[in-house]
C-alpha positions as CSV (number, residue, x, y, z in Angstrom):
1,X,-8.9,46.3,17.2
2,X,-6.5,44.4,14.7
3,X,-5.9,42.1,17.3
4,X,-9.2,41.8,18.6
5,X,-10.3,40.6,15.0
6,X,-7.0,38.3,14.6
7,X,-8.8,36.4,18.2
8,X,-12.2,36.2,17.2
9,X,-11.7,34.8,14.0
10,X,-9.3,32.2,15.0
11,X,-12.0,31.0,17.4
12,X,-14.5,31.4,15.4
13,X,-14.6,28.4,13.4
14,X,-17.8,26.3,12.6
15,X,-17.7,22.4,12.7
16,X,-17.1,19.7,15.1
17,X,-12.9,19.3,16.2
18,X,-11.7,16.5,15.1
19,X,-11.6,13.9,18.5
20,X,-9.4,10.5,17.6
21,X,-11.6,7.5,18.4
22,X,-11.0,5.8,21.0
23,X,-11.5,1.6,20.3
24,X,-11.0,-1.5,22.9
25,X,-8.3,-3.0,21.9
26,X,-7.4,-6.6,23.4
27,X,-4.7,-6.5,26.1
28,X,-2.4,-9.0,24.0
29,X,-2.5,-11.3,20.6
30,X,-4.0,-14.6,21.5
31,X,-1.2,-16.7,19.5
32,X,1.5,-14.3,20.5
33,X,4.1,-16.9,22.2
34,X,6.8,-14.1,22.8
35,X,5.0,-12.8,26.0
36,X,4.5,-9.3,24.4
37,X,7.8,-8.4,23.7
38,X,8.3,-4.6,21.7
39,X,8.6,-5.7,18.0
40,X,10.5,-2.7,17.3
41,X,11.3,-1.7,13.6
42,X,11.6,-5.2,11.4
43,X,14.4,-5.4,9.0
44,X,12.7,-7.3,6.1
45,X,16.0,-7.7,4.8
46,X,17.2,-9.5,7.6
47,X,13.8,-11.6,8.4
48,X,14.1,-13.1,4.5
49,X,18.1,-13.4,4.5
50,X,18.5,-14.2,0.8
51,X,20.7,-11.4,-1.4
52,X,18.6,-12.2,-4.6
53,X,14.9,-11.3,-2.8
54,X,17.1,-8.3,-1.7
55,X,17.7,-7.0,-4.8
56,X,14.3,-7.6,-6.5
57,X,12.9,-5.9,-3.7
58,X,15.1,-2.7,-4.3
59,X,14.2,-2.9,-7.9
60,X,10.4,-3.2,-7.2
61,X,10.7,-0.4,-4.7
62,X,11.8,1.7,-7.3
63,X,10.2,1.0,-10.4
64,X,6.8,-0.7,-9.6
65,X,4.0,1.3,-11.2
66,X,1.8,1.3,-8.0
67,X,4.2,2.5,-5.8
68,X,4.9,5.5,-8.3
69,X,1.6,6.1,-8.6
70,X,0.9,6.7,-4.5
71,X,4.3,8.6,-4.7
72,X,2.8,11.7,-6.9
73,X,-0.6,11.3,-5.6
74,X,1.6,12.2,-2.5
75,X,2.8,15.5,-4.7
76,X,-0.7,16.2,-5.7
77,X,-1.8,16.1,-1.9
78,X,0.7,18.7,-1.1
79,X,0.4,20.8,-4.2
80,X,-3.3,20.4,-3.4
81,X,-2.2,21.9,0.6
82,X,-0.6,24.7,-1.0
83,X,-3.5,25.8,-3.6
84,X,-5.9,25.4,-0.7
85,X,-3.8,27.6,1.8
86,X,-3.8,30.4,-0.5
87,X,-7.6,31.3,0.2
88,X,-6.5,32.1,3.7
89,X,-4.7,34.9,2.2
90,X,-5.4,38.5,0.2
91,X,-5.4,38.1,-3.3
92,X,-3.4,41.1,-5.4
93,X,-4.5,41.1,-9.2
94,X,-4.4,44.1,-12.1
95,X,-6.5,45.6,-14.1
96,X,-6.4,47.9,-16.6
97,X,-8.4,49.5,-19.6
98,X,-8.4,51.9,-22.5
99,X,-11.5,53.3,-24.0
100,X,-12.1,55.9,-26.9
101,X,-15.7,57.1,-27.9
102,X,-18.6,60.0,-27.1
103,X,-20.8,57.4,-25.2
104,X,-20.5,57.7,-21.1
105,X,-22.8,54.8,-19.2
106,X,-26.2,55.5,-21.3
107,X,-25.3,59.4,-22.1
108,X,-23.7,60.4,-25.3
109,X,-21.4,62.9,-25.0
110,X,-21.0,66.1,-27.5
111,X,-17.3,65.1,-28.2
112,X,-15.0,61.8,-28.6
113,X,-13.0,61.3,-25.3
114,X,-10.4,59.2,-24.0
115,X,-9.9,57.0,-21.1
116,X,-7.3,55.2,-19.7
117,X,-6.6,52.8,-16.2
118,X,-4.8,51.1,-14.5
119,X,-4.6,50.0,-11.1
120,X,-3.6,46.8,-8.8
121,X,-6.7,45.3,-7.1
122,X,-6.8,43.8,-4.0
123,X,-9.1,40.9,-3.1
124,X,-9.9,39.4,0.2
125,X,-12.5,36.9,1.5
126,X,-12.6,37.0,5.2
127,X,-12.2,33.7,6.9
128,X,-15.3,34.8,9.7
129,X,-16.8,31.2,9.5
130,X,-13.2,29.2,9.5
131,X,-14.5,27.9,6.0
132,X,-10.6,28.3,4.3
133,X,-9.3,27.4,7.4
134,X,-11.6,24.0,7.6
135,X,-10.6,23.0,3.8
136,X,-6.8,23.5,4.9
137,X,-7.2,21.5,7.8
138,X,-8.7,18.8,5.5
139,X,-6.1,19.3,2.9
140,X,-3.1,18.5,5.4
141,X,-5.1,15.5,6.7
142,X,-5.3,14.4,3.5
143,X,-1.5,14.9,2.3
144,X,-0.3,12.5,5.5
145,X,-2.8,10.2,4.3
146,X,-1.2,10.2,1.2
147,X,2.2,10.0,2.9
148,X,0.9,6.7,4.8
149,X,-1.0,5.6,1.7
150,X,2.4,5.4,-0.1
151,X,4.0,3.6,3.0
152,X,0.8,1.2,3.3
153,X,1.8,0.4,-0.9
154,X,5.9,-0.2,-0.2
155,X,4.8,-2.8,2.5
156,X,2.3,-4.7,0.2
157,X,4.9,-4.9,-2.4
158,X,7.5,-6.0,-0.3
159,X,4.8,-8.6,1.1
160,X,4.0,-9.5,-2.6
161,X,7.4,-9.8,-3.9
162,X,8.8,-11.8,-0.7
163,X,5.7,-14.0,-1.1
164,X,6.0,-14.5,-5.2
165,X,9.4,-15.3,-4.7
166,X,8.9,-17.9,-2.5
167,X,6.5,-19.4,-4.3
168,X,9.0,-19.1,-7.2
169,X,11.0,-21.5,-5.0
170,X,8.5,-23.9,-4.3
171,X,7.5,-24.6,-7.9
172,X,11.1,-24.9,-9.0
173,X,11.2,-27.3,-5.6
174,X,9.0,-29.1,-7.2
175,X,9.8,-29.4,-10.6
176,X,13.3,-30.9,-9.3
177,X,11.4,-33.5,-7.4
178,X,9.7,-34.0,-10.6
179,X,12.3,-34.8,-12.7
180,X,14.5,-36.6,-10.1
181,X,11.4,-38.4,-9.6
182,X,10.8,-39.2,-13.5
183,X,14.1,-40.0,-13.5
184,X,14.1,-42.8,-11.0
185,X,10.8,-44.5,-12.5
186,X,12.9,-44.2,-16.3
187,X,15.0,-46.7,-14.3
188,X,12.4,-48.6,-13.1
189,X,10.8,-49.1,-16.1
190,X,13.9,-50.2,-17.9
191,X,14.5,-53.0,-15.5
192,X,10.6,-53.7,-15.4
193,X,10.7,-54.2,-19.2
194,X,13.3,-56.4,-18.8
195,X,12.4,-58.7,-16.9
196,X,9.1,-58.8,-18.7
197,X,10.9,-59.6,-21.7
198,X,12.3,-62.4,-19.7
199,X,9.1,-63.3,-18.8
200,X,9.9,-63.1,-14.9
201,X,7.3,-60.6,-14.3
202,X,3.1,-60.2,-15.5
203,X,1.9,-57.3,-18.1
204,X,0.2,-56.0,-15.2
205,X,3.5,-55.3,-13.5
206,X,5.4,-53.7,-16.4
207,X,1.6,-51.2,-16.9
208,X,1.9,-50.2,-13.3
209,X,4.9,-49.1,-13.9
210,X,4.8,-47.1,-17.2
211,X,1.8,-45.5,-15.6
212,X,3.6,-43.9,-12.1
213,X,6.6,-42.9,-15.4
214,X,4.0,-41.0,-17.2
215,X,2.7,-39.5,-13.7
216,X,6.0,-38.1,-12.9
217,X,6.4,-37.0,-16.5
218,X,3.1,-35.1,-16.7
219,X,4.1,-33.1,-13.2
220,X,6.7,-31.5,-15.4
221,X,5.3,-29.2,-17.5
222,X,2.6,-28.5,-14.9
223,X,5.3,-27.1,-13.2
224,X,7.2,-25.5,-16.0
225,X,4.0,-23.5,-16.8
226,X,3.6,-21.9,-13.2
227,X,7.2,-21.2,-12.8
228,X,6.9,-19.1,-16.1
229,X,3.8,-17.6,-15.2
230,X,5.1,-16.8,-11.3
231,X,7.9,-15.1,-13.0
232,X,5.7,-13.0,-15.1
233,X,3.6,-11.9,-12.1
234,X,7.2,-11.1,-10.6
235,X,8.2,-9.3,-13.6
236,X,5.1,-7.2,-13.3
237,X,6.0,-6.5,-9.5
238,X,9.5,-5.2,-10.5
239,X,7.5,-2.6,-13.4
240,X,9.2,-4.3,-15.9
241,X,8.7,-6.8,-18.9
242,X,8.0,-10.7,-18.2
243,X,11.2,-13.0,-18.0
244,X,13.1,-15.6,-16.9
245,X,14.0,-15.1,-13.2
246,X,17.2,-16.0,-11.8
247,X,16.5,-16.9,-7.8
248,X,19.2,-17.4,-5.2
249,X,19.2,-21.0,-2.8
250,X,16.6,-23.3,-2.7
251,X,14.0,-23.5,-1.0
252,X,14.9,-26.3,1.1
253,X,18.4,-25.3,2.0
254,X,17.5,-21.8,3.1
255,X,17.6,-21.1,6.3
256,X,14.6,-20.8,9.0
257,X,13.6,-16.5,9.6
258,X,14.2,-15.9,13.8
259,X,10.9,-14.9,15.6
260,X,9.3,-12.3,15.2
261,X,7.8,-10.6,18.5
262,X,4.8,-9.2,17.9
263,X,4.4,-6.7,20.5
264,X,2.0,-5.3,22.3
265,X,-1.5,-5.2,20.7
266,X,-2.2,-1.5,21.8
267,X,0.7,-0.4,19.4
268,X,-0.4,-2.3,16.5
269,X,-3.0,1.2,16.4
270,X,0.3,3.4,15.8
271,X,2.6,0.9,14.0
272,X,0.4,0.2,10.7
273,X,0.4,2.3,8.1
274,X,-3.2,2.0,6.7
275,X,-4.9,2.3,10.3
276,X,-2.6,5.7,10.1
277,X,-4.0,6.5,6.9
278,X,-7.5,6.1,7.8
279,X,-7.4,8.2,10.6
280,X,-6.3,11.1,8.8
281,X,-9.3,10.7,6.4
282,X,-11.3,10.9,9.2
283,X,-9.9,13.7,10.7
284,X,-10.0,15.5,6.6
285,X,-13.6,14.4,6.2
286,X,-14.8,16.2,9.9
287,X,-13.0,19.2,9.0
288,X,-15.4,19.3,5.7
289,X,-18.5,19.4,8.2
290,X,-16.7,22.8,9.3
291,X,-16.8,23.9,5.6
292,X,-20.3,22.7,4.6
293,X,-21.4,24.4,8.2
294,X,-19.4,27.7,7.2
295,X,-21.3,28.1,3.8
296,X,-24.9,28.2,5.8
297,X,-24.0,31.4,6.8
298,X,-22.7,35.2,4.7
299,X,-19.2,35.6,3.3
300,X,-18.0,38.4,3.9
301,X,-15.6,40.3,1.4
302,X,-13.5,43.2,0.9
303,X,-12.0,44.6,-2.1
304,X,-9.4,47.7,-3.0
305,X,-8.4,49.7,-5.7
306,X,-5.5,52.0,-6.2
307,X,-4.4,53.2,-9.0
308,X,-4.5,55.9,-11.6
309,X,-7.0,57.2,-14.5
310,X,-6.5,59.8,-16.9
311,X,-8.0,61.3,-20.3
312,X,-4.6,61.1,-21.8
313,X,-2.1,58.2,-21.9
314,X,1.0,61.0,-21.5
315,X,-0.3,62.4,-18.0
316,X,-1.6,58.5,-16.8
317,X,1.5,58.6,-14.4
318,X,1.4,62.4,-13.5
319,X,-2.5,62.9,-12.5
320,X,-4.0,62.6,-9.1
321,X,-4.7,58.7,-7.9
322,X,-7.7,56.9,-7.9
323,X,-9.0,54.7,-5.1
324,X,-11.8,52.4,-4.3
325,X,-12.7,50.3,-1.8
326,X,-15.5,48.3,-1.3
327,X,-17.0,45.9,1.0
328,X,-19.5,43.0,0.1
329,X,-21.6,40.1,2.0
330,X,-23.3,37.5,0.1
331,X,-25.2,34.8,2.0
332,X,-28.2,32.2,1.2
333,X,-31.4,33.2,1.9
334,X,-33.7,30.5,0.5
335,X,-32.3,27.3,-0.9
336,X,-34.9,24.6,-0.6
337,X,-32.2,23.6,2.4
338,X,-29.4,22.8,0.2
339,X,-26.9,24.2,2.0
340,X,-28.5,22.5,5.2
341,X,-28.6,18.9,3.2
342,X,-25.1,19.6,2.2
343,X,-23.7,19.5,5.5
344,X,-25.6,16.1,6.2
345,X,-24.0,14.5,3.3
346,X,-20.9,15.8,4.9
347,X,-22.0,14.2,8.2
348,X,-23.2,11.0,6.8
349,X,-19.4,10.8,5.1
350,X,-17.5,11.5,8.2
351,X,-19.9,8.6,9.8
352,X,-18.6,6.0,6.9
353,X,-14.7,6.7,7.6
354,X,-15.2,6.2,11.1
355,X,-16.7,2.9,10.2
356,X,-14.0,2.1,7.6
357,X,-11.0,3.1,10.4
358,X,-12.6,0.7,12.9
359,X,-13.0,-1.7,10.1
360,X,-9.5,-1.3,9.3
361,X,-8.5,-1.3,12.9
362,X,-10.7,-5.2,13.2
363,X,-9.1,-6.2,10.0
364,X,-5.8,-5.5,11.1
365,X,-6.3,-7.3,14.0
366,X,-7.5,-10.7,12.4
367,X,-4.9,-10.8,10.4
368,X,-2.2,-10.8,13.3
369,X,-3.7,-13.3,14.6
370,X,-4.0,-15.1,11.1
371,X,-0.3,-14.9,10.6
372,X,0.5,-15.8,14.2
373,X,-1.2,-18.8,14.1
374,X,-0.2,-20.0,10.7
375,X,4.0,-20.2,11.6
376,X,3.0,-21.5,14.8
377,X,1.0,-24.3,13.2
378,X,3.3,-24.2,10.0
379,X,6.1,-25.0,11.6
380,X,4.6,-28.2,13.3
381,X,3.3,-29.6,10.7
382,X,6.4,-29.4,8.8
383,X,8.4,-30.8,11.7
384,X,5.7,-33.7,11.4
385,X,6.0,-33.6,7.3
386,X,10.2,-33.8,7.3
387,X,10.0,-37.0,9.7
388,X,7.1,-38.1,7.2
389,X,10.2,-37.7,4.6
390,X,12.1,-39.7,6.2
391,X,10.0,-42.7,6.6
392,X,8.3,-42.6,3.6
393,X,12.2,-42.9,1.5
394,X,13.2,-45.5,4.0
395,X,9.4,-47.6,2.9
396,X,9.9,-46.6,-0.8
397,X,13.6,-48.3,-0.4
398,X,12.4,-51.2,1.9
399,X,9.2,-52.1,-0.3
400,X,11.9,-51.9,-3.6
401,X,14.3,-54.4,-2.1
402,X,11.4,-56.9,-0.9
403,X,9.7,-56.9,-4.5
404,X,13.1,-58.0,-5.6
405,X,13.4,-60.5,-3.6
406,X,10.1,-62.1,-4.4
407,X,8.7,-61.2,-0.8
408,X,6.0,-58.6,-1.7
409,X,4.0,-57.6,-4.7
410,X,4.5,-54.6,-6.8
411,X,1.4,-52.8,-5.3
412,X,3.6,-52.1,-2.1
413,X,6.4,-50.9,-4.5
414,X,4.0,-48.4,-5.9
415,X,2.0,-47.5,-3.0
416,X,5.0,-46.4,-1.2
417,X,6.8,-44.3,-4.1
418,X,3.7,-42.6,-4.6
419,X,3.9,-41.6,-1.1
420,X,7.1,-40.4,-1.7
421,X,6.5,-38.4,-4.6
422,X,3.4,-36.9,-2.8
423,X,5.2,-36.1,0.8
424,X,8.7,-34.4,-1.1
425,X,5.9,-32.3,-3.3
426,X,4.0,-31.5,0.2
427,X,7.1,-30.8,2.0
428,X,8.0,-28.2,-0.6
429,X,4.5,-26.9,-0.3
430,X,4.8,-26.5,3.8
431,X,8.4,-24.7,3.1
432,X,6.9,-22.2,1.0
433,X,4.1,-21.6,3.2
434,X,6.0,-21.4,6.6
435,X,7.9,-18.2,5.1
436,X,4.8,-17.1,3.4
437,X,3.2,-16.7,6.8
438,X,6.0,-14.8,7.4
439,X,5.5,-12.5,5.0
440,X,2.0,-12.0,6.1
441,X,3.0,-11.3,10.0
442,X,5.7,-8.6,8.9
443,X,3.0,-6.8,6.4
444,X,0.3,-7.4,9.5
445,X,2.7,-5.8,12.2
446,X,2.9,-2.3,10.1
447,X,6.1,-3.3,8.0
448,X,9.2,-1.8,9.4
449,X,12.0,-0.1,7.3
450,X,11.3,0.2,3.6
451,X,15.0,0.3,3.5
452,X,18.4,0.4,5.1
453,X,19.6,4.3,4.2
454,X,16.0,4.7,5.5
455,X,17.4,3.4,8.9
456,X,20.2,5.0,8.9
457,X,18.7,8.3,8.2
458,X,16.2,7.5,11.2
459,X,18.7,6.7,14.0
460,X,21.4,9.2,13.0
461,X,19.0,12.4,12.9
462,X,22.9,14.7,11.8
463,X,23.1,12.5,8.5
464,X,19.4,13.1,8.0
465,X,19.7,16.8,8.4
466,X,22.8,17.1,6.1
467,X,20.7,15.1,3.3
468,X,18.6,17.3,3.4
469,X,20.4,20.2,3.3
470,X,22.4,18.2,0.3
């Protein structure tokens, strides 16, 4: 009979079963140039090979405030499995009581007596519906969610930190061609307002030239200000106070990240962490259909005492035991369909994280293609910018030399520096941009590993197991 019962109420459980969806995916990325090739697990590390984005990365990993915050919601989640799992279980509490007087129920009695008891009690709600069994399904949806929800939060800040930092290097890019830039035109200007004073050259001449200085000048502190206020966004990233920033080579001298296959687009479903994550709170939100379904219907409970009672607290431990047990079923009977409309609300919510999965799923999709496209393009366009470079110095020098020889106006002189200035500031732009796409395609593809112990504790399963013995 015990097992009999054991069966039937592990079958009998109320609710849909949770059924993974099943979405068309495309049979590869449209901008994928790598013909599909496995991307594997990215080292992040080894895709942005600069030691100083390294170690800020570490440090953010370890001390930014949001990636704390998804690490106890984490501990919450499974504290939250644990306190949930208990209702599948008896319950064993105490009770005891001491009572003096003449007064039994409504009766008075002709003379003052005593009572005392004490007794364990033992509580249990049968599981006949699968309602506990329902919530602790939901629960341990909702602690890998957690688990993925903290993974999806370590790849955004290595995304955002990788990216800051980059754009940390463009602006201080730029501030160099600034200066270098403000620099040159000083020098200009000198020899301009000499040779005004010698009356070789016009006013006009020596004002076109004082105002391509002050242009140059007036970049700087533009620059200045977002350098300060990049590092303070940084600062922020890392969890700690805003500051100055030390960065490792610049931007134009570092070298270009390898490829980075994307893989087939069929895995992208199992590689990212938020599509992951919103599974699993669609699987925790059907298993809350079973438990709105299970409270339609009686609960059924049983409850025993065993103890002792006696007149006199010197013979409590000597007198004959007392027992009780008692059964109980408590059900709805007429609600105004409450319990019914609960179970639609419960429906109705299972319907929305399907809809935010898929949307997840699309979104995750766009922006592979979004990152694909931009270092394919990127990189053209800055193939095209750097021969721009090149041209544009050889003009600036070219145009110089025939203004001193009489041959051309000043207009050419300052039409092609200010083509200069503008191409070296684009170029710096493009650099930071190319790697920033980067950034995007390794957050887009699911990450890879958070960090290198992380590796190593994934391909050599002995070290992991003595860790965590450790």
């Amino acid at each position: 009979m015990a097992l009999a019962l054991v069966f039937f109420l592990g079958a009998c459980m109320l609710g849909p079963d949770y059924q993974k969806p099943v979405l068309e995916t495309p049979p590869h990325f449209r901008f994928d140039t790598e013909g599909g090739a496995a991307a594997g697990e990215l080292l992040w590390w080894e895709l942005f090979d600069d030691p100083v984005l390294h170690s800020l990365v570490t440090i953010a990993l370890n001390e930014n405030r949001n990636v704390l915050i998804a690490a106890s919601r984490m501990e919450e989640a499974r504290a939250a499995l644990g306190f949930t799992k208990a209702d599948l279980y008896p319950r064993v509490d105490i009770e005891a009581s001491a009572a003096r007087g003449n007064l039994a129920g409504r009766t008075q009695l002709d003379a003052v007596s005593n009572q005392f008891f004490v007794a364990p009690v033992l509580s249990w709600e049968i599981d006949f519906w699968g309602k506990f069994r329902r919530a602790n399904e939901a629960a341990a949806a909702e602690m890998l969610a957690t688990a993925y929800g903290l993974r999806t939060v370590q790849i955004g800040l290595i995304s955002e930190v990788a990216g800051t930092y980059f754009l940390l290097l463009d602006y201080k890019q730029r501030l160099e061609v600034s200066k270098e830039t403000l620099h040159s035109r000083l020098d200009s200007l000198d020899i301009m307002q000499k040779r005004f004073d010698q009356g070789y050259i016009p006013e006009l001449d020596l004002n076109q030239a004082q105002i391509q200085k002050e242009i140059a000048a007036a970049a700087i502190p533009v620059y200045e200000r977002l350098i300060a206020k990049t590092e303070n966004g940084l600062g922020t990233l890392l969890g700690r106070l805003p500051g100055t920033l030390e960065t490792g080579v610049d931007l134009a001298d570092m070298p270009m990240p390898p490829d980075v296959p994307p893989g087939l687009s069929s895995t992208l479903l199992e590689r990212r962490p938020d599509i992951i994550q919103g599974e699993y709170l669609l699987q925790a939100q059907t298993a809350r259909i079973g438990v709105a379904e299970a409270m339609r219907f009686p609960s059924i409970s049983l409850t025993g005492i065993l103890g002792v009672a006696s007149d006199e607290l010197s013979s409590l431990t000597s007198g004959d035991p007392a027992w009780n047990i008692t059964g109980s079923l408590f059900g709805p009977l007429f609600n105004f369909g409450r319990n019914k409309r609960r179970v639609e609300i419960e429906e109705e919510r299972t319907r929305q994280a399907l809809y935010v999965y898929e949307d997840t799923v699309l979104l995750a999709f766009r922006e592979v293609e979004d990152a694909l496209v931009e270092v394919q393009t990127y990189r053209k366009q800055m193939a095209a910018v750097e021969n721009k470079l090149v041209a544009a110095s050889n003009a600036a020098t070219l145009s110089r030399e025939r203004y001193d020889q009489g041959v051309t106006s000043y207009l050419e002189v300052l039409d092609t520096e200010r083509t200069l200035f503008n191409v070296e500031l684009e170029l710096s732009q493009l650099r930071q941009e190319f790697r920033a796409a980067y950034v995007k395609l390794y957050k887009a593809l699911g990450g890879g590993w958070i960090s290198e112990d992380e590796m190593e504790q994934a391909r050599d399963p002995e070290k992991k197991t003595e860790q965590g013995h450790d």
